[in-house]
TIMAR-719962 format. One line per 2 residues: for each residue z negated, x negated, y of C-alpha. Coordinates in steps of 0.001 Angstrom, whole numbers, plus 500000, padded with zeros to 6 digits. Layout:
Z:X:Y; ...
***
This chain:
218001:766831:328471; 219929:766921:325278
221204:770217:323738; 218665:769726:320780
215789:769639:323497; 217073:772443:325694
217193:774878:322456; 213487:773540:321352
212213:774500:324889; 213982:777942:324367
212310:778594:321325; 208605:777153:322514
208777:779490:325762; 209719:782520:323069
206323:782135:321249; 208114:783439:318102
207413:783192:315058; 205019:780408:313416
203369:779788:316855; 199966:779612:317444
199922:781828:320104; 196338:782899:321668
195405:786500:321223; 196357:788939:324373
194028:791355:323744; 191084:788929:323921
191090:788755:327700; 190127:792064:328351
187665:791963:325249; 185626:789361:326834
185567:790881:329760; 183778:793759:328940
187108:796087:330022; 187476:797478:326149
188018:801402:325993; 186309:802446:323114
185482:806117:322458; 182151:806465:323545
183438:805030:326883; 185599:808408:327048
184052:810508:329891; 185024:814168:331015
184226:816752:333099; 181876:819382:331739
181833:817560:327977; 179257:818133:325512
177552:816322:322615; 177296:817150:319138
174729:815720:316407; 174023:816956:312726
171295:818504:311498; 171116:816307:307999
169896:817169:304504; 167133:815111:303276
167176:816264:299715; 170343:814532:297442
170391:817985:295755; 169558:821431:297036
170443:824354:297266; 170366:826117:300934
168197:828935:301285; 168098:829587:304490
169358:828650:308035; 166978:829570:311225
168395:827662:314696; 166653:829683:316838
163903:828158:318042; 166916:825198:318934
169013:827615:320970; 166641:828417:322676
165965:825187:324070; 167705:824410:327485
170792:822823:327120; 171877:823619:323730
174956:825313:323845; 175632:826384:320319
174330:825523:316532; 177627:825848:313700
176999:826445:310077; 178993:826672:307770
178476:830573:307748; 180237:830149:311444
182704:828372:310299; 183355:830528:306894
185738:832814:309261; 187932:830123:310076
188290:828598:306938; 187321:825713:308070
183781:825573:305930; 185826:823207:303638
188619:820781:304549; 191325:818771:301952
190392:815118:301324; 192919:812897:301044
192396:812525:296830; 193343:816314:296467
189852:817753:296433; 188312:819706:298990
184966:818515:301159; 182478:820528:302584
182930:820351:306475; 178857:821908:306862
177242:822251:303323; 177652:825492:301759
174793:826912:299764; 174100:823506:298487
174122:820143:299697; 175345:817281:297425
173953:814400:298683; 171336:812554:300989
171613:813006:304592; 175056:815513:303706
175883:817396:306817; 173972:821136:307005
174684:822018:310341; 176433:821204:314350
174186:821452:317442; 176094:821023:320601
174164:820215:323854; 174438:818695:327519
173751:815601:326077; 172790:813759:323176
169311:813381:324039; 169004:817288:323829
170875:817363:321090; 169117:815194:318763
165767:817089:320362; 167529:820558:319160
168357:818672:315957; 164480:818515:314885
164025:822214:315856; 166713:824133:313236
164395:825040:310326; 166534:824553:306992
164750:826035:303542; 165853:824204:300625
165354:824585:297120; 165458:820895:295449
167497:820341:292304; 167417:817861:290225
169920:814477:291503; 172282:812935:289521
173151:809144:290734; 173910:807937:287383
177184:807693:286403; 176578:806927:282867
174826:810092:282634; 177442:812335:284757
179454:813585:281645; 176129:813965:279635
175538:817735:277827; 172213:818426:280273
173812:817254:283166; 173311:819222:286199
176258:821044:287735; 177239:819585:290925
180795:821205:292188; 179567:824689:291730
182552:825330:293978; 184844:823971:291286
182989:826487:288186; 185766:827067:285690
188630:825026:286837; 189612:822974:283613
192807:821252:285910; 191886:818620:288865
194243:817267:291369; 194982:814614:288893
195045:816408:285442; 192540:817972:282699
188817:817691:283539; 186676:817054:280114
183232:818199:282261; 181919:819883:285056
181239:816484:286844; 184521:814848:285682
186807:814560:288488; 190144:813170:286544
191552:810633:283923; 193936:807948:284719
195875:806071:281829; 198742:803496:282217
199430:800882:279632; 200157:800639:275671
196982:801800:274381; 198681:800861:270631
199598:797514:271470; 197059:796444:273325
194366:797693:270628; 196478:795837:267667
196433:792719:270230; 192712:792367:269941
192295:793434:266535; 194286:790763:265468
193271:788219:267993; 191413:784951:267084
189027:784992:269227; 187954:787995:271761
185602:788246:274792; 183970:791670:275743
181910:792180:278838; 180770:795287:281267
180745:794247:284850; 179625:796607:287494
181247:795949:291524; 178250:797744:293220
178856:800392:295786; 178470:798420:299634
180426:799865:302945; 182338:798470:305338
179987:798978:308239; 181769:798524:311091
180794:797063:314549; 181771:800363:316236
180569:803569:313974; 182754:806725:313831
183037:808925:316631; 185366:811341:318712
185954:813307:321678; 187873:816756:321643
188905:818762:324002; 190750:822119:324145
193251:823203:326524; 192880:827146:325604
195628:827300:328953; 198043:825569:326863
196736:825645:323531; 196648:821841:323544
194404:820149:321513; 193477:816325:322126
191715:814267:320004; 190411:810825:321053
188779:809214:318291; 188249:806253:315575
190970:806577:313526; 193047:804459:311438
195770:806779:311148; 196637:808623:313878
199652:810867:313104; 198285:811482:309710
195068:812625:311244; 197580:815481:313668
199044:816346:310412; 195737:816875:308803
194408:818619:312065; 197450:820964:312608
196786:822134:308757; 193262:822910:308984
193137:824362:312386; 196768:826165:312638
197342:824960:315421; 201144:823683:315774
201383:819431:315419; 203089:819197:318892
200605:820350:320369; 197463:818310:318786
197572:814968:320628; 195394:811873:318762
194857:809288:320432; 193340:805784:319016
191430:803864:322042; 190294:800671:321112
188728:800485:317471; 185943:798080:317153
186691:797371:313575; 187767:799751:310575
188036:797783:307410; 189075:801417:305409
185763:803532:306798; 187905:805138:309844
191262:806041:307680; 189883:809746:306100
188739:812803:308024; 185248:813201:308203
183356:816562:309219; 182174:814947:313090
185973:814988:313717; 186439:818809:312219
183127:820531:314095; 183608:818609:317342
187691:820365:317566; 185784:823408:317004
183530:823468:319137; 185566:822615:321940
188068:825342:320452; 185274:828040:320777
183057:826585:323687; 186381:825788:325893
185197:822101:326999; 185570:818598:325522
182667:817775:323220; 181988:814436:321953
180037:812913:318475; 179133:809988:318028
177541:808823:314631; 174599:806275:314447
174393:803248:312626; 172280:804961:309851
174733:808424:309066; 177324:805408:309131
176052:803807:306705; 174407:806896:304674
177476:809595:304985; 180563:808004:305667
183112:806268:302992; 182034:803949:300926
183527:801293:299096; 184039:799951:295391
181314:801533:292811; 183355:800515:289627
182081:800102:286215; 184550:797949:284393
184349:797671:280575; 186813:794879:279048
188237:793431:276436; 190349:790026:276648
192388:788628:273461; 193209:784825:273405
194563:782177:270853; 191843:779673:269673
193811:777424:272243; 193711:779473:275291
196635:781681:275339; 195866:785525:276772
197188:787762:274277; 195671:790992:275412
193500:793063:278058; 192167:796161:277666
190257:797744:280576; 187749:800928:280924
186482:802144:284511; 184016:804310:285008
184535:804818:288890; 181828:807003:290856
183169:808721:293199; 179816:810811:294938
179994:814089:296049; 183485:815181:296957
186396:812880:295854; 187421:811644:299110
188745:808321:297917; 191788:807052:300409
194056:806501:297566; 198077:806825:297484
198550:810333:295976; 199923:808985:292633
197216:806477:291954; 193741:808520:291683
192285:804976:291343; 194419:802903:293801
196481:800046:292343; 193469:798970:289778
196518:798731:287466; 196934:795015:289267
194039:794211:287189; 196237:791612:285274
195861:789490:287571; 198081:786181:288069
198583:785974:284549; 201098:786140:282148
199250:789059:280010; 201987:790623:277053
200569:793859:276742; 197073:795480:278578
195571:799364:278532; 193519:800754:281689
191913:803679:281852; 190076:805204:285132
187407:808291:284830; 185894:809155:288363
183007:811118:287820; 180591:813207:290363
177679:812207:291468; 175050:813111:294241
176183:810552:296719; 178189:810152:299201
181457:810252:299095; 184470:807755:299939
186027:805124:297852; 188000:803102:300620
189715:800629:300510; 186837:798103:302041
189415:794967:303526; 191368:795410:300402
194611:797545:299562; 193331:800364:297157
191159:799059:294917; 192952:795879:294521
189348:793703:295234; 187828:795435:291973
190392:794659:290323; 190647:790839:290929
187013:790737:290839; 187070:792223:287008
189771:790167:285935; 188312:787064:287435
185244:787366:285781; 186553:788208:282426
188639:785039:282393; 185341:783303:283182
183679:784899:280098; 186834:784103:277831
186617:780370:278867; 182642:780313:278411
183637:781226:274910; 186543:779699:273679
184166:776309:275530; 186958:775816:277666
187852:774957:281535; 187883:778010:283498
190482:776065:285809; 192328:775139:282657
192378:778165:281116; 193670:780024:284464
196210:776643:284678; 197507:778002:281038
198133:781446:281318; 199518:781427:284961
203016:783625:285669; 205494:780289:286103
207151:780196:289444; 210636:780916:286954
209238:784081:285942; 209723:786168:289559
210692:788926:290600; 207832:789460:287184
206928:792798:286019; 203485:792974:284604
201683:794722:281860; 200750:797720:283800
203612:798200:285236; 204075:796100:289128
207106:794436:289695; 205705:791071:291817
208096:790344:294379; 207289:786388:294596
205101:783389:293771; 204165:779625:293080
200880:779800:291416; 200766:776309:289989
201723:774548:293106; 198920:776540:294898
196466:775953:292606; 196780:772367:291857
197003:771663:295773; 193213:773566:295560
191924:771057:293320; 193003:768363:294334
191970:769355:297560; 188556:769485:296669
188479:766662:293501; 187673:769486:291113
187113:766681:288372; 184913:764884:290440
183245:768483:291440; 182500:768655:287646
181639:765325:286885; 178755:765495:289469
177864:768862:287838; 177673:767068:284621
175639:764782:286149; 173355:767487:288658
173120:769312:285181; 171110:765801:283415
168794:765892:286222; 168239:769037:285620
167039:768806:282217; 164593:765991:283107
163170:767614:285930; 164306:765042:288138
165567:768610:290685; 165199:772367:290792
168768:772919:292294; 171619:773935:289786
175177:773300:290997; 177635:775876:290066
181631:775920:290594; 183443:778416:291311
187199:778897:290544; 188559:781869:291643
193042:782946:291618; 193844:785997:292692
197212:788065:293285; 196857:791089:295625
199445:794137:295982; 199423:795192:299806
201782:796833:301887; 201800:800386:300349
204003:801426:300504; 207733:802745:299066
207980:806151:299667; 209021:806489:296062
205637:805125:294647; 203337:805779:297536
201988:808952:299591; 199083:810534:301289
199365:814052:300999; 202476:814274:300678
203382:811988:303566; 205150:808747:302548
203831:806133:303406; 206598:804392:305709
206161:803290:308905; 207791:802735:312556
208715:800747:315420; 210165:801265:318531
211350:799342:321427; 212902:800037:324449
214336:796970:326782; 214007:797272:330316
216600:796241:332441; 214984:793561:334433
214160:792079:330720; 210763:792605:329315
210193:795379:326779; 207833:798033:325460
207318:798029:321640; 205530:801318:320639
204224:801903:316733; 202539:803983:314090
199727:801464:313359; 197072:801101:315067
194485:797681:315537; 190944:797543:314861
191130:793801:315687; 193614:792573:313780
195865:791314:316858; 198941:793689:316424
199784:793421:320381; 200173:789476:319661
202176:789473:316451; 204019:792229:316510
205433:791047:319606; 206366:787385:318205
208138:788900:315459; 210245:790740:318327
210268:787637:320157; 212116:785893:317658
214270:788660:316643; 215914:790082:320144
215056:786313:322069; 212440:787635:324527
209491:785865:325499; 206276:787454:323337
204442:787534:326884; 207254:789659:328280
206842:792237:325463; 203963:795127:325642
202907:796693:322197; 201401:800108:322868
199513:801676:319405; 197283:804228:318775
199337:807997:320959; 200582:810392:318681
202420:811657:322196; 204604:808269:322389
204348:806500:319353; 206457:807300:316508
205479:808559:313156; 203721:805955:311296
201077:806186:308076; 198601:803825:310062
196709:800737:309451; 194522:800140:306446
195692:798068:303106; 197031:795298:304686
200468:797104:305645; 200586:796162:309113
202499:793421:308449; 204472:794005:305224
205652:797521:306752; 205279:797658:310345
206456:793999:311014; 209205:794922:308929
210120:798028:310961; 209497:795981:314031
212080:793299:312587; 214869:796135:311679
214460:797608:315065; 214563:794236:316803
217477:793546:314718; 219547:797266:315951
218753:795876:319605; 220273:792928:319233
223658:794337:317151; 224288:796349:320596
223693:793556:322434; 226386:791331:320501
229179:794264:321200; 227764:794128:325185
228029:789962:325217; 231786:789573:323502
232910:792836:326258; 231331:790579:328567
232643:787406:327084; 236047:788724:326485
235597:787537:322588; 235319:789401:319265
231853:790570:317808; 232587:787576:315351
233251:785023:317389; 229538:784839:318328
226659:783584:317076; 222752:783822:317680
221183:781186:319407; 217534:781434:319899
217904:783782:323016; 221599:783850:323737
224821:785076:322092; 227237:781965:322215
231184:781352:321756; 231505:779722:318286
232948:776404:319160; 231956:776570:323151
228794:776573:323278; 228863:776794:326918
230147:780648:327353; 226858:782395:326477
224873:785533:327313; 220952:785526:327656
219281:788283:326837; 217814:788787:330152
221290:788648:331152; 222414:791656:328443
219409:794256:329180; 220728:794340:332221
224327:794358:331402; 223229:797480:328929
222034:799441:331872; 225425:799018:334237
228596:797013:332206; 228954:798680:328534
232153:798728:326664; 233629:801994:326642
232359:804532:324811; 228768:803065:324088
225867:804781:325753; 223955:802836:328369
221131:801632:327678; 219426:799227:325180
216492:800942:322226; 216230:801353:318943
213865:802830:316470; 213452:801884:312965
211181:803881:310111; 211126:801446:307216
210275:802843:303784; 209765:799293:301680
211676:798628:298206; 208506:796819:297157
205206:796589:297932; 204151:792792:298437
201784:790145:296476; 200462:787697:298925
197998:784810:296296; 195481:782238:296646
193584:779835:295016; 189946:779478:296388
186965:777461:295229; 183323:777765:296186
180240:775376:295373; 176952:776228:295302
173357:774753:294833; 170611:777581:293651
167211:776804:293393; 165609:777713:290163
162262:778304:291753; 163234:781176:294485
167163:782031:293673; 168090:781031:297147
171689:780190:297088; 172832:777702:299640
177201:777522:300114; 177832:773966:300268
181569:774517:300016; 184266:776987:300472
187789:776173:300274; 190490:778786:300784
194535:778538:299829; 196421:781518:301218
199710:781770:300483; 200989:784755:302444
204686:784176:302993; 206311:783708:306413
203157:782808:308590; 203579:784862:312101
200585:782973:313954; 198964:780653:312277
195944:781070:314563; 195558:784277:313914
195817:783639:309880; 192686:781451:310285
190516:784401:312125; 191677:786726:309577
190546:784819:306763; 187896:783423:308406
186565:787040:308703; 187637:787958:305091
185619:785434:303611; 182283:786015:305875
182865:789968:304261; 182946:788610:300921
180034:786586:300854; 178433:789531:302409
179562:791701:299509; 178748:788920:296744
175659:787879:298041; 173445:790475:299418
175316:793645:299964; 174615:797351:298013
174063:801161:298829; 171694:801934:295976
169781:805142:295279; 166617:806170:293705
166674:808634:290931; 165871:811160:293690
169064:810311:295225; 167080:809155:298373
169422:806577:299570; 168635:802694:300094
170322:800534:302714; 170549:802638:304962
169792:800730:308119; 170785:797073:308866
166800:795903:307788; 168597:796711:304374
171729:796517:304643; 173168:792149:304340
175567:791794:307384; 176125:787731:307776
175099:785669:310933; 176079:782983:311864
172606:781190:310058; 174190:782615:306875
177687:781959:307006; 179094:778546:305810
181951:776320:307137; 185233:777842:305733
187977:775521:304427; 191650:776535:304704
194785:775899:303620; 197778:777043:302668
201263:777068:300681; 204348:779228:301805
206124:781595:299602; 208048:784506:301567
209072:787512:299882; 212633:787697:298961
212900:791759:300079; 210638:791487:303755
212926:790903:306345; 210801:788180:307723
209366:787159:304157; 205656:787656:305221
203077:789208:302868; 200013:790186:304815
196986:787976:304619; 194185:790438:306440
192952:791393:303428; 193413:788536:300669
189885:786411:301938; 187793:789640:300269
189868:789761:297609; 189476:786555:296612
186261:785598:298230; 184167:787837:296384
185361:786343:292694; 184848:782694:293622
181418:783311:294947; 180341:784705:291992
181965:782381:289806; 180000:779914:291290
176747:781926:291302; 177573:782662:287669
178626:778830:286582; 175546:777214:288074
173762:779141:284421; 176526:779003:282222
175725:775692:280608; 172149:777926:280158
174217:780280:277879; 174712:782587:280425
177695:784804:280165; 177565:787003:283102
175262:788819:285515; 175912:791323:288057
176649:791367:291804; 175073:791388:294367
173385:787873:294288; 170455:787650:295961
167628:785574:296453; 165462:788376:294012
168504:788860:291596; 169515:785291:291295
165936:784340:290422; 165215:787220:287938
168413:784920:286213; 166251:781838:286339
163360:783482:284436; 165146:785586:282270
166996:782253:281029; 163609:780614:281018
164057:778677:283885; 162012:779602:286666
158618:777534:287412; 156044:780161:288520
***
């Protein structure tokens, strides 16, 4: 065996980076042997269930549990005039506001939380449930949010009367919640006043929810011998839900343990604090035994965070020829009851201010009003990084709308007005500094991929047919580029209240070899134990199966802000890198006291420190962990760990190019995917294996989201889609073939160069669907209509365009 071949079998046994390595976790998953946190069992625990407003709007007038107490079992009924003494009635949201834990004199919004029955078990409890008598007085519902800053309209936040200043600045009205401005308002207006030719358009990204596999749920229990408090529970970020804990309850953070089993999905609806997690801790607190809640599929879906509900009113400036000249951008962003959006402190709406988009746009103006309104509350980020899908999604469309009037090429047009590959590190409009990119190269390998000239040649021709009545079926194209910020994020730009948003790594290398990599993330699925410990693999030249990740245990792991945003990789990985990298700067001073060399005289070879120039004197790594543990130079402490806590100069832009085809039929709007292809470019690949479930997922989320997904309320505020009758979650009937690809652009500043990709399939995904929904009409003079597209929507098109047979 050559040299060449012995290091290639060194590096294929390491299952580093770039290797499609099969997911660890899986084996246990298919086995049934998950530990998920209605598995959680202890002696002498309890269950809790709400007692749930049905009114939207109400005020409380009265509270009778008796006739529930005194059923056998029920242990104790909390209102909020129980938990008034506390100060616990209310808890801090992670947007600055405050949330009613159990409602207080009024309740907000359908199904809202009134009060906490806790029982021997849940079959009791949701008996005892039924028997608390609640008097309400109904008020009229507001779940317009045209109408929230309206003269007559009804006063929500009564708790808020007379404050003029939010968390984020002046409030202008009793429902407004804040203003957010970034951007030259002068120079963008001037821009489209003088522009030749301008294209105006509202489009609306309904409100839908993540919906999770698992719903939301916890167990706590109450050491009152050791004033311990543990907290086992869904949640996306662990240590920031101890630091939330510690300040509501008082009780000091060392000695709140939470503790992350295994999360059967998250996608942003398990990173807040909701009030299951706040009543269970109390009642445990007060009753002295573990109690446990568990949420059902409908107060999922009904109560906890949603996602998106943006209005989005633009304006786009061009040349007669094509060239962008200006954007100017007004949100009107609903944000329900309490604003509990899961936004980085600074940015009340998220990163919207990405809403430029892969182009080269001079000069743009955005402007963000959240309002209240008698819905739930929430604003996550749904599979995207803070608002980041609304924003591609609004920019997306308008360029669609700008080349439907200037008669142009939607591909061309995006082709023209691309950032050039000379123009990075680029610094956009509205402020983002994009770390890296190759946007033409991507997007021309996307259409040739698919022969997007032959695509709209047999549109021309599908289009003909049309006309004669030779078929019902419209073809439409869609073209979709997007550019996504993820990996929140630099301290210096990003925090959570008050926390910055760094994160952590660990390891410690055991002296027979293998080693323990502990971190401040936390997986709902997205295969952290696998990656994570390829990165390592390559870094410190260990064998990935010889390396354990542990998540999720505030008691081992250190501080980290969690998973949610795509950051796993573009902050953790990069922690996990730096600390790899510490463990194996010790180990070069162990292997040149071993080898009798200088530091410099060595040099990294896949697993082994080697003599420059005799490449026979070497070290393994196996062969220094256990050097570090009993033949150290002197002076240096045994022993071979390292922690890293990496705050990020940048955030990072992972892009795509994706292109979907679709056939509708005229007659019944029924959509039918022939075609989805998907270009990822998201730097440094870790495991390409695991890229292709990722976006695989991403995408089956989008066309959820485009095609049949919304939370929608009557004027009552009675809430619709409640339940999964209502409620579009793809099968497998529904979902298409996905096509992938990808190009390779790392990021100059990641230690690795990866991007994160989790994410970038629903950020993309949604735009090209309805691109394609939206082009199959355009030659009809159709401009735009809004999401979601379904069968009923789609055909409502067809008629109102004069299409539709009866």
């Amino acid at each position: 065996m050559t040299e060449t071949e012995s290091r290639e079998a060194r590096t294929a046994k390491l299952e580093g980076l770039g290797t499609k390595r099969k997911r660890v976790e899986d084996a246990r998953f298919t086995q049934g042997k998950g530990n998920y946190v209605d598995d959680i069992r202890l002696p002498g625990m309890l269950f809790g269930d709400f007692v749930r407003s049905p009114y939207g709007h109400a005020r409380i007038k009265s509270i009778d549990a008796s006739a529930a107490l005194a059923l056998p079992g029920v242990k104790a009924v909390l209102t909020a005039a129980d938990l008034k003494p506390l100060k616990l009635h209310y808890m801090p949201t992670l947007a600055g506001d405050v949330q009613a834990v159990l409602a207080d004199e009024k309740v907000l919004f359908q199904n809202q939380e009134v009060a906490f029955v806790v029982a021997e078990d849940r079959y009791i409890a949701a008996d005892a449930v039924e028997l608390v008598e609640v008097e309400y007085e109904e008020l009229p519902a507001l779940v317009d949010p045209f109408k929230a800053m309206d003269a007559d309209a009804p006063v929500l936040r009564e708790d808020l009367a007379g404050k003029t200043e939010g968390a984020h600045g002046p409030r202008r009205h009793h429902n407004h919640i804040f203003t957010w401005e970034v951007g030259d308002a002068g120079g963008t207006q001037a821009a489209i006043d003088g522009a030749e030719v301008v294209a105006k358009e509202m489009i609306s990204y309904q409100r839908v929810h993540p919906c999770p596999l698992e719903t939301c749920g916890c167990v706590a229990s109450m050491d009152k011998v050791n004033e311990h408090l543990t907290l086992w529970g869904t949640f996306q970020a662990p240590h920031a839900v101890r630091t939330v804990a510690s300040l509501i309850t008082g009780i000091p953070e060392h000695k709140i343990r939470i503790v992350s089993p295994d999360i059967g999905g998250g996608f942003g609806n398990k990173v807040g604090v909701y009030p299951g997690y706040i009543c269970a801790a109390v009642a445990s607190i007060v009753l002295g035994v573990p109690v446990k809640w568990i949420e059902d599929r409908m107060e999922n879906l009904s109560t906890t965070a949603f996602a998106r509900d943006y209005h989005m009113t633009g304006e786009i400036a061009a040349t007669r020829d094509g060239r962008i000249t200006g954007l100017k951008c007004h949100v009107l962003a609903d944000h329900g009851a309490f604003d509990a959006c899961a936004d980085p402190t600074k940015f009340p709406a998220g990163f919207f201010n990405i809403c430029t988009g892969s182009y080269d746009i001079p000069v743009a103006h955005l402007v963000v009003d959240g309002v209240y309104t008698n819905k739930a509350p929430g604003g996550v980020a749904y599979r995207c990084s803070f608002r980041v899908t609304e924003a591609s999604y609004f920019i997306e469309r308008m360029v669609d709308v700008l080349a439907r009037k200037l008669e142009m090429d939607p591909a061309e047009l995006r082709r023209k007005n691309f950032i050039d590959k000379a123009q990075f590190p680029y610094t956009s409009a509205l402020g983002w500094e994009y770390d890296s990119g190759d946007y033409h190269t991507a997007f021309d390998k996307a259409l040739a991929a698919v022969d997007y000239q032959g695509l709209r040649a047999e549109q021309a021709a599908n289009r003909q047919a049309f006309a004669r009545g030779d078929t019902r079926s419209l073809m439409g194209i869609g073209v979709a580029f997007f550019t996504e910020i993820v990996g929140a994020g630099p301290v210096k730009n990003c925090d959570i209240l008050g926390l910055g948003m760094f994160d952590s790594c660990e390891i410690r290398i055991h002296p027979t070899g293998s080693a323990i990599a502990r971190l401040g993330t936390i997986s709902q699925g997205q295969g952290h134990a696998t990656t994570f410990a390829q990165i390592l693999a390559s870094e410190i030249g260990i064998p990935a199966s010889q390396i354990t990740v542990e998540e999720g245990d505030t008691d081992t792991a250190p501080y980290g802000l969690g998973t949610y945003g795509s950051r796993s990789t573009p902050v953790a990985g990069a922690a996990t890198a730096m600390a790899g990298r510490k463990i194996r700067a010790k180990a070069q001073m162990i292997a040149a006291w071993l080898l009798e060399v200088h530091e410099g005289d060595l040099e990294w070879d896949v697993d082994r420190f080697v003599v420059k120039g005799a490449p026979e004197r070497f070290k393994t790594m196996a062969e220094l962990a256990f050097a570090a543990y009993n033949n150290v130079p002197p002076g240096m402490e045994p022993g071979l760990e390292a922690v890293s806590y990496y705050d990020p100069p940048n955030m990072t832009y992972p892009f795509g190019a994706y292109i979907c085809v679709v056939d509708v039929d005229a007659d019944t709007g029924v959509t039918q995917v022939r075609r989805f292809y998907a270009l990822d470019d998201c730097g440094t690949r870790i495991n390409p294996m695991i890229i292709e479930g990722q976006v695989h997922g991403g995408l089956t989320e989008a066309l959820a989201i485009a095609m049949g997904q919304e939370i929608s309320y009557d004027e009552l505020g009675n809430v619709h889609g409640a339940s999964l009758m209502d409620f579009f979650l793809p099968t497998a009937v529904e979902t298409p073939a996905w096509e992938t690809d990808f190009t390779e652009t790392p990021s100059p500043h990641h230690p690795i160069g990866a991007k994160g990709v989790g994410e970038s399939p629903n950020v993309g995904g949604v735009s090209a669907f309805s691109n394609a929904v939206n082009d199959a009409f355009a030659h009809l003079g159709l401009t735009h209509t809004q999401m979601p597209h379904d069968h009923w929507r789609v055909w409502k098109t067809a008629e109102r365009l004069g299409v539709a047979e009866a």
